[in-house]
BALOBA-1460 file (C-alpha; in Angstrom, 3 decimals):
// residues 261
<rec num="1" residu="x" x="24.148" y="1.371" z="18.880"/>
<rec num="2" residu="x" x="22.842" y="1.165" z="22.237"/>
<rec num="3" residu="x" x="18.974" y="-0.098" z="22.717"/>
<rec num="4" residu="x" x="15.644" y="0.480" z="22.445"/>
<rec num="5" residu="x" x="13.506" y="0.542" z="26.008"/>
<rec num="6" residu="x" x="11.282" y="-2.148" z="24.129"/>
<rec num="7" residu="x" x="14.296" y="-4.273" z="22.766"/>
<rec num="8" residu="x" x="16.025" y="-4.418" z="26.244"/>
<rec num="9" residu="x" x="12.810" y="-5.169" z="27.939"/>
<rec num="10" residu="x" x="12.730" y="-8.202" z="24.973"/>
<rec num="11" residu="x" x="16.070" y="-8.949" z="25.363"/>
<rec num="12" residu="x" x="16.466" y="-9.534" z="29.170"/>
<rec num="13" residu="x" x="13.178" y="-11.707" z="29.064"/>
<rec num="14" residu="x" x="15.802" y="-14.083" z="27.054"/>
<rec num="15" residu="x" x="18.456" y="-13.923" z="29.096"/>
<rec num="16" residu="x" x="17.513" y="-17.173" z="31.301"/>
<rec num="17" residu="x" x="16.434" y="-19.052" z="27.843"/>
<rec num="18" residu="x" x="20.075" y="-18.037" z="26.643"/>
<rec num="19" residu="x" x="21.806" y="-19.847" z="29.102"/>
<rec num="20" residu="x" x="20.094" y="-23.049" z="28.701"/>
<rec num="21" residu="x" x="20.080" y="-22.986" z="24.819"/>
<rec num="22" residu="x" x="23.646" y="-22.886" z="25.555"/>
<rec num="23" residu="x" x="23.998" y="-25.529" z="28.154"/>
<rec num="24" residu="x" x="23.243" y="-28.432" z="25.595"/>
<rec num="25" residu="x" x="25.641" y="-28.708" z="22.105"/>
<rec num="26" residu="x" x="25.381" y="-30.913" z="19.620"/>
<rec num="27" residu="x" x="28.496" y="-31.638" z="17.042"/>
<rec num="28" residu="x" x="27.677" y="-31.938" z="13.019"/>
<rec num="29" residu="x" x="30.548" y="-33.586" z="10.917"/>
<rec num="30" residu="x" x="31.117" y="-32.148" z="7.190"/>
<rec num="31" residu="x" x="33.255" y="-33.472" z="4.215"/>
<rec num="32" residu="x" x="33.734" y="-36.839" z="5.637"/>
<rec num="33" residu="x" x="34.594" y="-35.617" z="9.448"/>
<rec num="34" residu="x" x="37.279" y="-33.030" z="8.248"/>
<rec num="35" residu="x" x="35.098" y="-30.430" z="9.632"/>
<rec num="36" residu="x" x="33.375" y="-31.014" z="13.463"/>
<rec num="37" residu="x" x="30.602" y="-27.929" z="13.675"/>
<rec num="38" residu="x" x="29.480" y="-27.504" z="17.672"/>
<rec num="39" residu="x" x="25.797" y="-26.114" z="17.878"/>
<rec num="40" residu="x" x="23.239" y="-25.467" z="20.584"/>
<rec num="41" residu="x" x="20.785" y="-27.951" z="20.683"/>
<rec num="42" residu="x" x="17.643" y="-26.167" z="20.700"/>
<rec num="43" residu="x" x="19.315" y="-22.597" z="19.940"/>
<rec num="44" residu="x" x="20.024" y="-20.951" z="16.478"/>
<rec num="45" residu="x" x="21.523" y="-23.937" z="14.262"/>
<rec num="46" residu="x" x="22.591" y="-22.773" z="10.432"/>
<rec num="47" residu="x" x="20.542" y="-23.806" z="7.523"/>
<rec num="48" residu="x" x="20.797" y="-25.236" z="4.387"/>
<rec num="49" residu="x" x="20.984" y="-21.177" z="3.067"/>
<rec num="50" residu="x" x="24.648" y="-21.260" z="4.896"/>
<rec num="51" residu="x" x="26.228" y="-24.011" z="2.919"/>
<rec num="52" residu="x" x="24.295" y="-22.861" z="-0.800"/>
<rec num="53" residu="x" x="25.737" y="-19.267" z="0.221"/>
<rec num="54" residu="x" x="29.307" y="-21.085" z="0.811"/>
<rec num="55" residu="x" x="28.934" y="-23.368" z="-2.202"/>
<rec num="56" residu="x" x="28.614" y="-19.856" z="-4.575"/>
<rec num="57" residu="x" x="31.277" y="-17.764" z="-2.884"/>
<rec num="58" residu="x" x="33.844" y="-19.143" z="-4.532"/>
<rec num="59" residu="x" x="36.795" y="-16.902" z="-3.625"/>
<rec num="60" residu="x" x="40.109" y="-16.010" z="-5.396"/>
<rec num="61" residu="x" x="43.340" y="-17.406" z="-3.613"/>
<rec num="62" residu="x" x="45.122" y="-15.054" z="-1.199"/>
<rec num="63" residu="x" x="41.574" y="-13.005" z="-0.717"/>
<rec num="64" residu="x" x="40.730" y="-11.133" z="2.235"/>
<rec num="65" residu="x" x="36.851" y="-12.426" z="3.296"/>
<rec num="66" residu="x" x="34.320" y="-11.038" z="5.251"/>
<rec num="67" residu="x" x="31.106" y="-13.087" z="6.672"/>
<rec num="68" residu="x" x="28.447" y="-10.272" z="8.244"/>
<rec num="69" residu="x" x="26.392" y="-11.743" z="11.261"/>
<rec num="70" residu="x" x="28.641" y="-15.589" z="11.249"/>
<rec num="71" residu="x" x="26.893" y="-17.013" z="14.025"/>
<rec num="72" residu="x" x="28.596" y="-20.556" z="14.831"/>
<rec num="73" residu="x" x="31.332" y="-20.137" z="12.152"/>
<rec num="74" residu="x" x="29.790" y="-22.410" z="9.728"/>
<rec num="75" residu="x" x="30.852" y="-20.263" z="6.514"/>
<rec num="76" residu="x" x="34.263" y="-19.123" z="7.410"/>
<rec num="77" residu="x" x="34.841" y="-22.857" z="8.142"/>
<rec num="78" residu="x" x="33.680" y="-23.944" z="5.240"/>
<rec num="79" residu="x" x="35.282" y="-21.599" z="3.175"/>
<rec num="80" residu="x" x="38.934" y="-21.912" z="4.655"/>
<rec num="81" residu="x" x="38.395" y="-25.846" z="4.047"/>
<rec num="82" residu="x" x="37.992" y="-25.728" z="0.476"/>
<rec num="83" residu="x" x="40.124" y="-22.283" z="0.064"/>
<rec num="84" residu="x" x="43.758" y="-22.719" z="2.084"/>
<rec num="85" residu="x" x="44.817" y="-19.895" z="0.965"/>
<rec num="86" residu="x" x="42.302" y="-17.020" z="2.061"/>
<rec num="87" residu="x" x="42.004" y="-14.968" z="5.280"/>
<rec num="88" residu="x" x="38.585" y="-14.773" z="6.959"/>
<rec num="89" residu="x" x="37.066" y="-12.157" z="9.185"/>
<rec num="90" residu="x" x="33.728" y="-13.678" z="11.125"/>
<rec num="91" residu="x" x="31.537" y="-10.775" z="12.727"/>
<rec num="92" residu="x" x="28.827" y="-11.667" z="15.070"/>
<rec num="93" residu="x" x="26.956" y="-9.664" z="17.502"/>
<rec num="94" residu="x" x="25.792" y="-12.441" z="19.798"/>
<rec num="95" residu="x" x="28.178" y="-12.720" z="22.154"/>
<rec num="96" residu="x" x="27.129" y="-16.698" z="23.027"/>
<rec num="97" residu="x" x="27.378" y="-17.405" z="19.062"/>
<rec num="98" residu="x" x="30.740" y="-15.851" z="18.814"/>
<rec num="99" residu="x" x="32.026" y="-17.569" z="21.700"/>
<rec num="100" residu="x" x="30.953" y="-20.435" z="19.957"/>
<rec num="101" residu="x" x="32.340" y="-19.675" z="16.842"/>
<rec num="102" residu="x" x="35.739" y="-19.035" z="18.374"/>
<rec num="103" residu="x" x="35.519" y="-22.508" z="19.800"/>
<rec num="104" residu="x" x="34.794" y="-24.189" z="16.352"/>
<rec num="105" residu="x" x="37.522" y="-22.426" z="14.958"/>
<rec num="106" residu="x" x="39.964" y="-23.683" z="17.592"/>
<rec num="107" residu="x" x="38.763" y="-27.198" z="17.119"/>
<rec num="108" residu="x" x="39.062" y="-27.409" z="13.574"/>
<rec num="109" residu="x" x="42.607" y="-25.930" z="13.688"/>
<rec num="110" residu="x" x="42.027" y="-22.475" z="11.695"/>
<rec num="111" residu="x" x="43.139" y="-19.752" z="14.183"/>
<rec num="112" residu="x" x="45.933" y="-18.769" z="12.190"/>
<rec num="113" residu="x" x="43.289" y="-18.548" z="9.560"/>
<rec num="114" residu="x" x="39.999" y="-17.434" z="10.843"/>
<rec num="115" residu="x" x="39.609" y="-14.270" z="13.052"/>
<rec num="116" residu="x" x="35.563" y="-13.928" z="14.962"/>
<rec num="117" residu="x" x="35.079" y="-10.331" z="16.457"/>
<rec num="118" residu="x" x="31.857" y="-9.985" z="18.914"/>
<rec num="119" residu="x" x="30.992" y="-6.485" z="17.090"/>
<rec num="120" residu="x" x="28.069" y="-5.072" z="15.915"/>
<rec num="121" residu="x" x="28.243" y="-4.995" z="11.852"/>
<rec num="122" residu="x" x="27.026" y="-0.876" z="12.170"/>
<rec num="123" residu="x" x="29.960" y="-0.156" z="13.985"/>
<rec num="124" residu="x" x="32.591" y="-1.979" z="12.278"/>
<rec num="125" residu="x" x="35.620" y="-0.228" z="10.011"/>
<rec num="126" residu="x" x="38.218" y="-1.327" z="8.673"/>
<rec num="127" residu="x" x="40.997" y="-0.347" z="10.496"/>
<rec num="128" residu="x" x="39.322" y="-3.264" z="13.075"/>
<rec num="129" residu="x" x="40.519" y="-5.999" z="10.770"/>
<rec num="130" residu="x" x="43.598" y="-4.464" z="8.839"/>
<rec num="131" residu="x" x="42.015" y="-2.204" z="5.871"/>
<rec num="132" residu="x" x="39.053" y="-3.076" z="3.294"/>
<rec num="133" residu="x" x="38.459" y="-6.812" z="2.295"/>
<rec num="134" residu="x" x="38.207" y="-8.179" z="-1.280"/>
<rec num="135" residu="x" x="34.953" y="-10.377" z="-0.379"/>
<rec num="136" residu="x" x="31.638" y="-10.110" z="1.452"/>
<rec num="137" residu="x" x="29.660" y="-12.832" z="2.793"/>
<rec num="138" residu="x" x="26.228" y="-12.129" z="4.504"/>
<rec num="139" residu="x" x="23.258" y="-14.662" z="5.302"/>
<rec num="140" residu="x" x="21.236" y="-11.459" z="6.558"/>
<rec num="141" residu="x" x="17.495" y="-11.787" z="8.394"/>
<rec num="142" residu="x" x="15.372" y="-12.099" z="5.938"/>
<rec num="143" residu="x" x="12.181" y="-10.453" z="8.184"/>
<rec num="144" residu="x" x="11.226" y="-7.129" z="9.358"/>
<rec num="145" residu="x" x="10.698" y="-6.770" z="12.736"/>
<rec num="146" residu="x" x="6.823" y="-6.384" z="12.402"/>
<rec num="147" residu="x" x="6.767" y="-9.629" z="10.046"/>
<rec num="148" residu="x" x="5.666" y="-12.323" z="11.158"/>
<rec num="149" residu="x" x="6.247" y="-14.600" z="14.488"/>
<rec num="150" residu="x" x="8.887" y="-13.572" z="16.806"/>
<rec num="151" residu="x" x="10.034" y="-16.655" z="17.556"/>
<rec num="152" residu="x" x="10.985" y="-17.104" z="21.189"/>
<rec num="153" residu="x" x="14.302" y="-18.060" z="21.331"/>
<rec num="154" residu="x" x="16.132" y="-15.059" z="21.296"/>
<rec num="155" residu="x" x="19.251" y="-16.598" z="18.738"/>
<rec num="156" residu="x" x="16.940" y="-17.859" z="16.194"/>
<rec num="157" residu="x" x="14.901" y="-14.426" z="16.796"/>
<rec num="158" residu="x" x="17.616" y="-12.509" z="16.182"/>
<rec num="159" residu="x" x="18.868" y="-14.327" z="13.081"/>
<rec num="160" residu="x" x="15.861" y="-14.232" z="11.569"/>
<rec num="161" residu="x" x="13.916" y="-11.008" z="12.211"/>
<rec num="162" residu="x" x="15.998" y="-7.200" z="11.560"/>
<rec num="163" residu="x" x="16.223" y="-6.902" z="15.376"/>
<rec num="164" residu="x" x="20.107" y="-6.147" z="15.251"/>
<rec num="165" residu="x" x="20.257" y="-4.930" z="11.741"/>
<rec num="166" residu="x" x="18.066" y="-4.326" z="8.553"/>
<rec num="167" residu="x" x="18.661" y="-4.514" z="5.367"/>
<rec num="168" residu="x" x="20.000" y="-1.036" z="4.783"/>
<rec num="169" residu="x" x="22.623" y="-1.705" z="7.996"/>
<rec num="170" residu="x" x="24.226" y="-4.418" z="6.473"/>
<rec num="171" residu="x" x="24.499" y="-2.817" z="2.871"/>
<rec num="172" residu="x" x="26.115" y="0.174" z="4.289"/>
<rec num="173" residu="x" x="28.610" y="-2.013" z="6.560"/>
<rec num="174" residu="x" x="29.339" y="-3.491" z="3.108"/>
<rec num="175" residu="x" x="29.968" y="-0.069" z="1.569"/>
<rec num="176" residu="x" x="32.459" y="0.218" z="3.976"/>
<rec num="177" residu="x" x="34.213" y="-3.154" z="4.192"/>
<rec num="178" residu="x" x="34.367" y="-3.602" z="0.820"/>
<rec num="179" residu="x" x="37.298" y="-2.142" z="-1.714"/>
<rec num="180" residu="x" x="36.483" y="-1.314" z="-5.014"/>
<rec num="181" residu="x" x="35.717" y="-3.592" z="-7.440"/>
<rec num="182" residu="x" x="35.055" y="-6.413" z="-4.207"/>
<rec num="183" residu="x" x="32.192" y="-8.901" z="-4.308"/>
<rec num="184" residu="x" x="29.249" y="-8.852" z="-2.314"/>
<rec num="185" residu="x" x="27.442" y="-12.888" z="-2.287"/>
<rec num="186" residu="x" x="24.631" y="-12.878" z="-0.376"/>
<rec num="187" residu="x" x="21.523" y="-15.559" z="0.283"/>
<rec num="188" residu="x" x="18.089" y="-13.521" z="0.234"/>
<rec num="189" residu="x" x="14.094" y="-13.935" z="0.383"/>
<rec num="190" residu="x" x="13.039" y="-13.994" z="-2.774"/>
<rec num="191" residu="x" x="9.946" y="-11.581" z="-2.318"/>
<rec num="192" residu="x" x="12.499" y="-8.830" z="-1.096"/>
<rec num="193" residu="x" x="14.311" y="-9.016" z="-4.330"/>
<rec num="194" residu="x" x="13.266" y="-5.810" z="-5.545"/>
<rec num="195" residu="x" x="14.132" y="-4.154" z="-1.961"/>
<rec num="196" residu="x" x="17.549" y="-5.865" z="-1.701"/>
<rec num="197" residu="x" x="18.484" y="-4.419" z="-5.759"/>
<rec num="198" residu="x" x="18.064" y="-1.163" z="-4.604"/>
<rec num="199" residu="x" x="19.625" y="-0.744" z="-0.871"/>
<rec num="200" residu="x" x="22.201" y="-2.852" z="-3.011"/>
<rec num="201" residu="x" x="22.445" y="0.244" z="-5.381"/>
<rec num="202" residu="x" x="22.344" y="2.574" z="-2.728"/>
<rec num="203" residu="x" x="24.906" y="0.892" z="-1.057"/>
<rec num="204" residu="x" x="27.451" y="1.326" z="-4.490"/>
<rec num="205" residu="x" x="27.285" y="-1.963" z="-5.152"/>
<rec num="206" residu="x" x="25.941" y="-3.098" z="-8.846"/>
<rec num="207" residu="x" x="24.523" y="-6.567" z="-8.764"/>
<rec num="208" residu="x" x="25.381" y="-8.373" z="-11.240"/>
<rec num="209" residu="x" x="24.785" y="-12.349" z="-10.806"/>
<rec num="210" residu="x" x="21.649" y="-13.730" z="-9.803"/>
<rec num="211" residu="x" x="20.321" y="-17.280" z="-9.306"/>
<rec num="212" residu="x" x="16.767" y="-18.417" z="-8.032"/>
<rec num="213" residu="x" x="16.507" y="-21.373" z="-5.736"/>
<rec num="214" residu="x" x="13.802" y="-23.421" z="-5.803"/>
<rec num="215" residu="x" x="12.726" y="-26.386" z="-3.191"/>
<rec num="216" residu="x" x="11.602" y="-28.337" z="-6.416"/>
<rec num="217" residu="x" x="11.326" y="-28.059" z="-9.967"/>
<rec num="218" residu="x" x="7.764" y="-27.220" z="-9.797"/>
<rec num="219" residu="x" x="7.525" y="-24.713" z="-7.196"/>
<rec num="220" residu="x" x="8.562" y="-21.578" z="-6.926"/>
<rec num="221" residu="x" x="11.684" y="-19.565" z="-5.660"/>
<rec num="222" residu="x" x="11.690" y="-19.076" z="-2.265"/>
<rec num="223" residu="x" x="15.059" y="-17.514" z="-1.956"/>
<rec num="224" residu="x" x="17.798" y="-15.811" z="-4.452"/>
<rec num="225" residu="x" x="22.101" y="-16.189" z="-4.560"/>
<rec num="226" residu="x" x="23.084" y="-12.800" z="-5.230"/>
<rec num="227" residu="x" x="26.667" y="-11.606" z="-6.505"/>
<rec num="228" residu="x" x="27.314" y="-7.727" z="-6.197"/>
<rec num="229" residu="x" x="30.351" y="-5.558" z="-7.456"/>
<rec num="230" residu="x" x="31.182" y="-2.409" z="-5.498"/>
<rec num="231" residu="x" x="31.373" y="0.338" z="-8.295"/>
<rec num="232" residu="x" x="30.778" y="-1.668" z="-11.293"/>
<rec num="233" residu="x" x="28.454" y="-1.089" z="-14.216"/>
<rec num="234" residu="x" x="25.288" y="-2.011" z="-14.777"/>
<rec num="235" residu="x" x="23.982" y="-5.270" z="-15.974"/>
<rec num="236" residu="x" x="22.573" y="-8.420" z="-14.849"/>
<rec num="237" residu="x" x="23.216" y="-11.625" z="-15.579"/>
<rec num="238" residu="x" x="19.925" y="-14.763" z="-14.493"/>
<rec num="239" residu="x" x="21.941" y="-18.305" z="-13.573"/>
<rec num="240" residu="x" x="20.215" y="-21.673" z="-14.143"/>
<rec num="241" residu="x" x="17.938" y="-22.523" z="-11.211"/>
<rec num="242" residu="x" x="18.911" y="-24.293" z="-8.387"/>
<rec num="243" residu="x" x="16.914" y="-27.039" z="-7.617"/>
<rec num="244" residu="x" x="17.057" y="-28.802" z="-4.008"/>
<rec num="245" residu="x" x="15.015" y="-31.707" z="-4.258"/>
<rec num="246" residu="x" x="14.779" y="-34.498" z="-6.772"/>
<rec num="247" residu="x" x="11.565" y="-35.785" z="-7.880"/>
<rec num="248" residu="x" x="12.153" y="-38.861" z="-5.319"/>
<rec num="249" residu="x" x="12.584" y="-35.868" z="-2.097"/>
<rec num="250" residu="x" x="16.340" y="-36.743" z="-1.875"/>
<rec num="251" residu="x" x="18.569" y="-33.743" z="-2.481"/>
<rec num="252" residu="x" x="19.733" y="-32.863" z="-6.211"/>
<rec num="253" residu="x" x="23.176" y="-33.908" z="-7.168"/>
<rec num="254" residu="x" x="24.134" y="-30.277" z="-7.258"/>
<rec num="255" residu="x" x="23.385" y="-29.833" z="-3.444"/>
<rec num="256" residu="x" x="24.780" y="-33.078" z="-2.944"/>
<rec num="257" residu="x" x="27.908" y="-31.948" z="-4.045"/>
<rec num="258" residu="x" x="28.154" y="-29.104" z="-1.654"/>
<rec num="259" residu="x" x="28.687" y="-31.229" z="0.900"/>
<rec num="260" residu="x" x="31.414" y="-33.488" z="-0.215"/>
<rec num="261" residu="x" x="35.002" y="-32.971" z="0.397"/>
């Protein structure tokens, strides 16, 4: 969809500060060095959200996967690592980011594995990436436009606020991507819960896992893991909380975990 007159006057006002986010990288090693992620220094860089959303995905072997708005390639990475046998479709409107991502795929030898389109999620069908998939993956903006700080650098803008895409865009590109009976896992603000149920609903897709994360025991959720079904029944089932921190400020042995090979 083409632009606003107020989001292209925002947008060229970043295009200097887009070129030198890009002009620095730095490299991140996972599982021991098997994976080598390349990211721009002072640009958008993935969060802890990305590898708890990859930790809960858990796909079925053979399964077609879908990650909404990918960025550097971080989940499709990990999730070919620990899943050989899937196929994964990385969408990302950025075009810097998806360059990017294309190069991490390269590196990490998963071409034949991983596909990244530069595409805007409202305009993608299927027939772009052979027919419906069997999994969704989306780490969506979790701010309105109007909420909050616009932070200045236009990746970490855009990945945070609904400049691109709200709520209700992605939910509908899932109602399209996704066959029946597919999974939606998604990564959400907590205090949108109520909002993301119901464009979930809207959407056709029933949620029906959910599981509260919480920076320590004794504080309280910040963000929710989500698992939808497209056409299923109602009912809702409440995992055990996830837990970051330990009482010492080192990460839990659960999020430990997700980063080991």
């Amino acid at each position: 969809m083409p632009e606003t007159g107020n989001e292209l006057r925002v947008l060229s006002g970043w295009r200097k500060e887009i070129l030198r986010t890009m002009e620095t990288l730095t490299t991140d090693a996972f599982f021991d060095g098997r994976l080598h992620i390349k990211q721009a220094a002072s640009g958008y860089r993935f969060s802890l959200d990305a590898v708890l959303l990859a930790w809960h995905v858990r796909p079925r072997a053979d399964e077609r996967v879908l990650d909404l708005g990918t960025g550097c390639g971080i989940i499709p990475l990990i999730l070919a690592y620990r899943n050989p046998g899937i196929t994964t479709f990385g969408i990302e409107i950025q075009q810097d980011l998806a360059e990017l991502a294309i190069s991490n795929v390269s590196a990490n030898r998963m071409r034949n594995r991983i596909t990244v389109l530069r595409q805007d999620m409202r305009d993608l069908k299927p027939d772009m990436i052979g027919g419906p998939v069997d999994l969704v993956v989306c780490n969506p903006p979790y701010r309105k436009p109007d909420s909050g700080r616009l932070n200045p650098n236009s990746q970490r803008a855009i990945a945070r606020h609904e400049l691109k895409a709200g709520l209700a865009d992605v939910l509908q590109t899932v109602r399209r991507m996704l066959r029946t009976a597919g999974r939606l896992v998604t990564v959400y603000t907590a205090e949108r819960i109520v909002e993301l149920f119901c464009q979930m609903r809207a959407a056709g897709v029933e949620p029906k896992y959910m599981r509260l994360i919480h920076s320590r025991l004794d504080t309280e959720a910040k963000l929710i893991l989500v698992d939808g079904v497209k056409g299923a029944r109602s009912g809702t089932r409440l995992g055990a909380p996830l837990i970051i921190y330990d009482s010492d400020g080192e990460y839990s042995k659960e999020v430990l975990a997700m980063f080991t090979p």
